[in-house]
N, C-alpha and C positions, 0 to 999 in steps of 0.2 A: 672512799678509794675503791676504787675497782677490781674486782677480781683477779689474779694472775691467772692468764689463758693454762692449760694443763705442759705444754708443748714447750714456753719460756720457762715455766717451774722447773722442766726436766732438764733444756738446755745450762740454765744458770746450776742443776746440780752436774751437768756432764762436764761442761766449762770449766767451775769454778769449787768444784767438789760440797754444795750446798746443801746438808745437813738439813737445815730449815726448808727450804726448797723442796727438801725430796720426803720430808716429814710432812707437808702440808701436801703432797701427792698422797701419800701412804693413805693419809687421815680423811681425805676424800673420796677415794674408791677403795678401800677396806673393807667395806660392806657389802659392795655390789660383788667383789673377788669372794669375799667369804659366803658368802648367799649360794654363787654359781659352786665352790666348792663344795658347800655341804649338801646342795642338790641331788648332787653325784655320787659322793660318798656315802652318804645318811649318817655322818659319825663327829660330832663335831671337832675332838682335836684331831682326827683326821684332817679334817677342812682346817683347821689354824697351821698346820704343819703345810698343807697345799698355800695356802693364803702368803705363808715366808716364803716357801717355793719359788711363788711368783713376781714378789718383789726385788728376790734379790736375780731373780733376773731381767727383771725391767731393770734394774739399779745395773748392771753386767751389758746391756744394749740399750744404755740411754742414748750413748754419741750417735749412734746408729738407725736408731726411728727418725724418718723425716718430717718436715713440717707440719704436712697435711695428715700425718698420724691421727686417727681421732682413738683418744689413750683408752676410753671406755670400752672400746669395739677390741682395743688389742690387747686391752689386760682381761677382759672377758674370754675371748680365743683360748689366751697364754693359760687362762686359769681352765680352761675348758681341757684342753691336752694334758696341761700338769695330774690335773684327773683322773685321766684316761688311762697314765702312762703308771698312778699310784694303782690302780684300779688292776691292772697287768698283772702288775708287779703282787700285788695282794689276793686276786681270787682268782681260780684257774678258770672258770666259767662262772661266768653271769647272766643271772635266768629273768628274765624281762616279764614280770606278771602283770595278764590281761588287766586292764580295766574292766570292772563292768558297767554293764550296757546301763542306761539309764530308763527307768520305765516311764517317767514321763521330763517333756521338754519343756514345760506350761509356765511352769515357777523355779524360772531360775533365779541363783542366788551367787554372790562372787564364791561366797564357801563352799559350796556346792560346786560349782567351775574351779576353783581353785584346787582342790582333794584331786580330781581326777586330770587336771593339766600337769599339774608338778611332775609327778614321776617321768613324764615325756617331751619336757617343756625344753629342756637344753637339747636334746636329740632334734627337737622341730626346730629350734634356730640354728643349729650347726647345718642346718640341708639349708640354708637362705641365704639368697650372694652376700657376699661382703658388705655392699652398703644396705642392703637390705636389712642384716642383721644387726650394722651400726644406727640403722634408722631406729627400729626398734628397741634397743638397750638404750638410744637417747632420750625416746621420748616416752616409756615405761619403767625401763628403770631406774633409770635418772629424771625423772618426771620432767625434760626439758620441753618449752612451749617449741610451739612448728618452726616460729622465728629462726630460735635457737639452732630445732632441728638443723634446718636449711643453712644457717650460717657453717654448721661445724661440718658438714658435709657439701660445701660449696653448689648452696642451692636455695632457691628463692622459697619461701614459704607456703607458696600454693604447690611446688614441687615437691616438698617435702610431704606434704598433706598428704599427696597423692601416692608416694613412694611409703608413705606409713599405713595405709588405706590397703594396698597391693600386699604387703607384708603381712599386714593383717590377715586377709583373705587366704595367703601360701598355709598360714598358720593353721587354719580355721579347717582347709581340706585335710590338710595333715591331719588332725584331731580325728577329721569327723570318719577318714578312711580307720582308723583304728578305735571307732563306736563312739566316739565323744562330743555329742551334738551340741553345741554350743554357737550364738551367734557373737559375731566378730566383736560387736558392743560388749557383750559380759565379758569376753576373753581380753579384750584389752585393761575393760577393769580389773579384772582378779589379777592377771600379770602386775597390776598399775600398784594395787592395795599391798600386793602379797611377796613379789617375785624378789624384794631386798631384805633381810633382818639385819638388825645390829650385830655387827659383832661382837666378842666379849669385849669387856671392858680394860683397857691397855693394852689389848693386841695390836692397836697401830703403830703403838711406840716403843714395842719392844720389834715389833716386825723391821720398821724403818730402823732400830740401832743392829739392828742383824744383816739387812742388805747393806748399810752403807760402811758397816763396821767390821764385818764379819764375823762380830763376837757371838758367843754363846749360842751356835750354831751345830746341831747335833749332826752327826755321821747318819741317820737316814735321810735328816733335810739335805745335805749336800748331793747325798744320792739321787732324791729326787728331782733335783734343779739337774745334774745331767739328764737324766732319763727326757725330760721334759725340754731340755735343748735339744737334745736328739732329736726328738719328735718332730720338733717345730723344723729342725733343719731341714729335716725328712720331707717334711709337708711342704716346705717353699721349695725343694727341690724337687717334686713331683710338680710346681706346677710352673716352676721354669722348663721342666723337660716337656710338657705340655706343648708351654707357648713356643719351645725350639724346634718341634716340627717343623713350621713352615722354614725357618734358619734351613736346616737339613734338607729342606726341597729345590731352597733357593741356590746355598753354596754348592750343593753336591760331593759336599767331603767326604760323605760315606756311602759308598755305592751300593753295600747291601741294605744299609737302613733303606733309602731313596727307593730303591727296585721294591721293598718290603711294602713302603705307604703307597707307591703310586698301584701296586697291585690289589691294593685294598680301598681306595678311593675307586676302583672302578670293577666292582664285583655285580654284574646285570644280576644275580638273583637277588639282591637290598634293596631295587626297584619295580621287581615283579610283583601281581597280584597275587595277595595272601590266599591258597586253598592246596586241596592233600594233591591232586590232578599234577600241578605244580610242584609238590614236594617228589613224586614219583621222577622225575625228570633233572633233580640232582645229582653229582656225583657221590658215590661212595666214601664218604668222610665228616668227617664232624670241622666246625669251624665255627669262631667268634667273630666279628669285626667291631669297631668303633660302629655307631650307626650311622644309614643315612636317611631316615626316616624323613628330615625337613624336607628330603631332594622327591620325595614320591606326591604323586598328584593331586590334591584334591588331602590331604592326609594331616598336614597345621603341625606337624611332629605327633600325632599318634599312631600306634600301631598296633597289632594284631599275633595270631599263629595259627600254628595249623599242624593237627596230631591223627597219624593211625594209628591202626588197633594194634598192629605190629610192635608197636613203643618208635615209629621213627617220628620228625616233626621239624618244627622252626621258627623262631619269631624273629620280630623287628620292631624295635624302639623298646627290650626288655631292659628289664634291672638284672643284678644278679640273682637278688631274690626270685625272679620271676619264672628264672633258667632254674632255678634249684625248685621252685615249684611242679616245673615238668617233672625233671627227675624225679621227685621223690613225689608222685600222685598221691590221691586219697583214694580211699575206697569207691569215692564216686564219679572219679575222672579229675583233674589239675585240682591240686592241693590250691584251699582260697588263704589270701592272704590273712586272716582271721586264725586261721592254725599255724601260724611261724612265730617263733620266739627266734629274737633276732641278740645272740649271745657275744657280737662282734661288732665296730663299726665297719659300712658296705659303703663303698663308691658311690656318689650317685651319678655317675656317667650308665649312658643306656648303651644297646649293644643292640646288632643282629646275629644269628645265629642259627646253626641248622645240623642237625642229626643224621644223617640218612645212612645207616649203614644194615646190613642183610640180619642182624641180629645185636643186642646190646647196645643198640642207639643211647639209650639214657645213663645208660653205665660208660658209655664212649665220654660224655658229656660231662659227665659230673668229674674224671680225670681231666678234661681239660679247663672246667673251669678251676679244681686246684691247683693243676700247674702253673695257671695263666694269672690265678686271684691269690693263690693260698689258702681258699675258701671253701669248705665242706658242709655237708649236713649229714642230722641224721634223724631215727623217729624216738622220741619220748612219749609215753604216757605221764600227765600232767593235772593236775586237778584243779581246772580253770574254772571262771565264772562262762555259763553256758544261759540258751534259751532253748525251753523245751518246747518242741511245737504239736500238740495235743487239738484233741475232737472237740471244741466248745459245746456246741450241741448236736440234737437229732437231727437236724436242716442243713446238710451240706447239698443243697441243690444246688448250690456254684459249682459243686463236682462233676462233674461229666464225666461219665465212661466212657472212655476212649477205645474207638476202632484203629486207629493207626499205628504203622507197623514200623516209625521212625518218631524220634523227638526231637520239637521243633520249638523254639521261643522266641518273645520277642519282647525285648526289655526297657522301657521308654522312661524319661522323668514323671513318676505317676500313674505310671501304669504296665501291669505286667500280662501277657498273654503266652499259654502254655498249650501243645499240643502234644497228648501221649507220656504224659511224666508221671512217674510215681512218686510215692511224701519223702523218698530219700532223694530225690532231686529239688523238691519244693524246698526242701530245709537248704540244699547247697544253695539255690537260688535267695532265700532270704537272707543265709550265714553270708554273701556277696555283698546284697544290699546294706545289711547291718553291721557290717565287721565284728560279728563276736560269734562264735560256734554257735552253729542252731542243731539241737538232736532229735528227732524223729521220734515221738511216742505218741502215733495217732491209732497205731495197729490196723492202719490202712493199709492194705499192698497192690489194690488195683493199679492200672494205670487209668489217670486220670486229663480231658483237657478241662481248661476253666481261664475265667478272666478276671483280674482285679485291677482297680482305680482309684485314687485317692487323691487329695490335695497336695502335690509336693511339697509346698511351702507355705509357712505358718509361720505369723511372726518373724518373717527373712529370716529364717534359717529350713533347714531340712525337714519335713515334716513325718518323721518316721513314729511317732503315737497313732498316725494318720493311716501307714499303712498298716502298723497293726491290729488298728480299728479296723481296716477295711478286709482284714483276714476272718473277721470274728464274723459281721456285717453280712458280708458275700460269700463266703465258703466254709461259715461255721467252725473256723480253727481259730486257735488262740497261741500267743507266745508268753510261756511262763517265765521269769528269771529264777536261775538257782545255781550251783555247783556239780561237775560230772567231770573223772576222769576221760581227757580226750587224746587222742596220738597228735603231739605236735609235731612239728619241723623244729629243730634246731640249729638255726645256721651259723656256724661256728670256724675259727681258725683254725685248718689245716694242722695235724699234728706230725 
């Protein structure tokens, strides 16, 4: 006999109040719910208490899911928020510690991929559209074949292939931006091997007699199942108020919203070339907008900034994070994304945006992005996994002493060329390519130009053993791994 689809199981419990039905739900994705929660948590009757959380609200909006529901993609979400909203409610901040770097990519292993994807693995599918995400959980966590895939997301198999293949890749840069070099192939295995455990033993049947019963249900679970409705209402109502922009353009029911967006779809400095020449020619105020980065020429949706020494400046196609990087620089100019501990979930919508005022630009900025997000930072000293970048030998002939009276670079896949930098910009320029803090103990302080080249790719993926050979190689520097207190960014909710 054939399997009953997830969608009928629910309906015949929403219909016909089915016990059995909603038991053989429970006992089917209990693991995958229990796994995302204990991800999150690290605590496991933490995660069992999230685990009834989430059941007895699927059990609370069974009538309510439609058809095309695919149940693993939304008890996944549901248990991802339930989470998030325990996580609140239990630690005033949460300190997101570095990975570190790996010093070689040669031998990899799923356990080796697996140790360092976990901590960030739910975070990298929560940023993946919806079916992207649902591709994903179907055919990793739920080990479903392509077929499969394709059928439960109305889509042929070679589509599915290719929508798992693309997910993959989202995945893969996500990692590698935060030091974790791994190619798509290992990452789907270690997710494939790793990313479910068993639950304990009779948690699906005491879960299922709790949603469908309501008994033996303690006063924090309850609590939690609001908080966790709340959220969720939250989040579909941000992104119906999204999709009702256009609504509000079109009826014109509300005059000042209307006046609001059409002056913000048509702001000529989101379209001008990025430089400071240009920033000079601004009005006196600070501003965010939605982006229009897709609408500029030649640009695919990326974009740029542009900062004086003053502190005034402005980008196009930023994140938040990106805005609170100016604000809060480093010692050696725009804090890299390698120094932020991210203590909040961020938007991932982009922005443009622009400073220009006679004094206090970045301090202008950082009030409007709390006003506008809720969203602040601040600096901590932190004691992360670092790379030291030290003298290998006596042969730095790749070192050039530089005559020039400005610094200039040029940074290509493979290859990097500098004119006029000293070792505390070399290290910003590696801590960039590497995503993990590089610290300067060369006890060099000339300024230096030089050039280095290497193989980008090894084995399809990123070949960064490559450029660290090619530092030793060509310019007689080395990058050691080890631990150092560093000042991070904290990006944190607005108190």
């Amino acid at each position: 006999m054939p399997e009953r689809d997830d969608i009928d199981l629910l309906r015949q419990y929403a219909e016909n109040g089915s016990e059995t039905a909603f038991a053989t739900l429970v006992e089917r994705h209990v693991n995958l719910v229990y796994s995302a929660a204990l991800r999150r948590v690290g605590n496991s009757q933490a995660a069992e208490e999230i685990v009834q959380a989430v059941f007895i609200i699927l059990a609370r909006k069974a009538k309510s899911l439609g058809a095309g529901t695919v149940l693993a993609g939304w008890l996944y979400q549901t248990a991802r928020l339930t989470a998030a909203n325990f996580l609140r409610g239990e630690i005033r901040r949460q300190r997101r510690e570095q990975e570190a770097f790996m010093q070689s990519t040669m031998n990899e292993t799923e356990a080796d991929a697996w140790s360092q994807i976990a901590p960030v693995l739910d975070d990298a599918i929560a940023r993946l559209s919806k079916r992207d995400r649902n591709a994903i959980l179907l055919r990793f966590f739920e080990n479903k074949d392509l077929r499969a895939v394709g059928a439960a997301l109305g889509a042929s198999e070679d589509a599915a292939k290719m929508r798992v293949h693309r997910a993959l890749e989202k995945l893969r840069n996500f990692f590698l931006k935060r030091g974790i070099t791994f190619s798509a192939a290992v990452i789907a295995a270690a997710v494939s091997a790793n990313s479910v455990q068993a639950a304990p033993v009779g948690l699906a049947q005491s879960v299922a007699v709790a949603a469908t019963k309501g008994a033996a249900v303690s006063g924090s679970s309850l609590t939690l199942v609001k908080g966790a409705l709340k959220l969720m209402a939250w989040t579909k109502a941000k992104a119906i108020a999204t999709a009702g922009i256009g609504v509000l353009l079109v009826a014109g029911t509300t005059s000042v919203t209307v006046k609001e967006i059409h002056k913000h779809q048509h702001e000529a400095w989101q379209l001008e070339n990025i430089s400071s020449k240009f920033l000079l020619q601004l009005p006196y105020r600070t501003e965010i907008l939605s982006t229009r980065s897709a609408e500029r020429s030649g640009e695919n949706g990326n974009g740029g900034s542009a900062a004086m020494a003053d502190g005034r400046g402005y980008g196009i196609n930023a994140s938040i994070e990106d805005m609170l990087r100016w604000v809060f620089p480093g010692d050696h100019g725009e804090l890299s994304p390698a120094r932020v501990i991210l203590a909040t979930e961020l938007t991932t919508n982009r922005y443009d945006y622009f400073s220009n005022l006679p004094n206090g630009s970045q301090a202008a900025l950082e009030r409007e992005i709390r006003g506008k997000f809720g969203i602040t930072g601040r600096r901590e000293m932190v004691e992360t996994n670092v790379l030291f970048l030290k003298v290998n030998t006596a042969h730095t002939n790749g070192l050039r002493p530089s005559t020039s009276k400005t610094v200039s670079s040029n940074i290509n896949d493979g290859s990097i060329s500098v004119v006029g930098e000293n070792m505390n910009g070399l290290a910003m320029t590696l801590e960039m390519q590497l995503g993990i803090p590089v610290v300067n103990q060369t006890g060099l302080s000339n300024n230096f130009d030089f050039d280095i080249s290497w193989d980008d790719y090894a084995a399809g993926h990123p070949n960064l053993s490559g450029l660290r050979q090619a530092l030793t190689d060509q310019l007689g520097l080395e990058l050691d791994p080890g631990t150092a207190p560093v000042e991070m960014l904290v990006v944190e909710k607005a108190k």
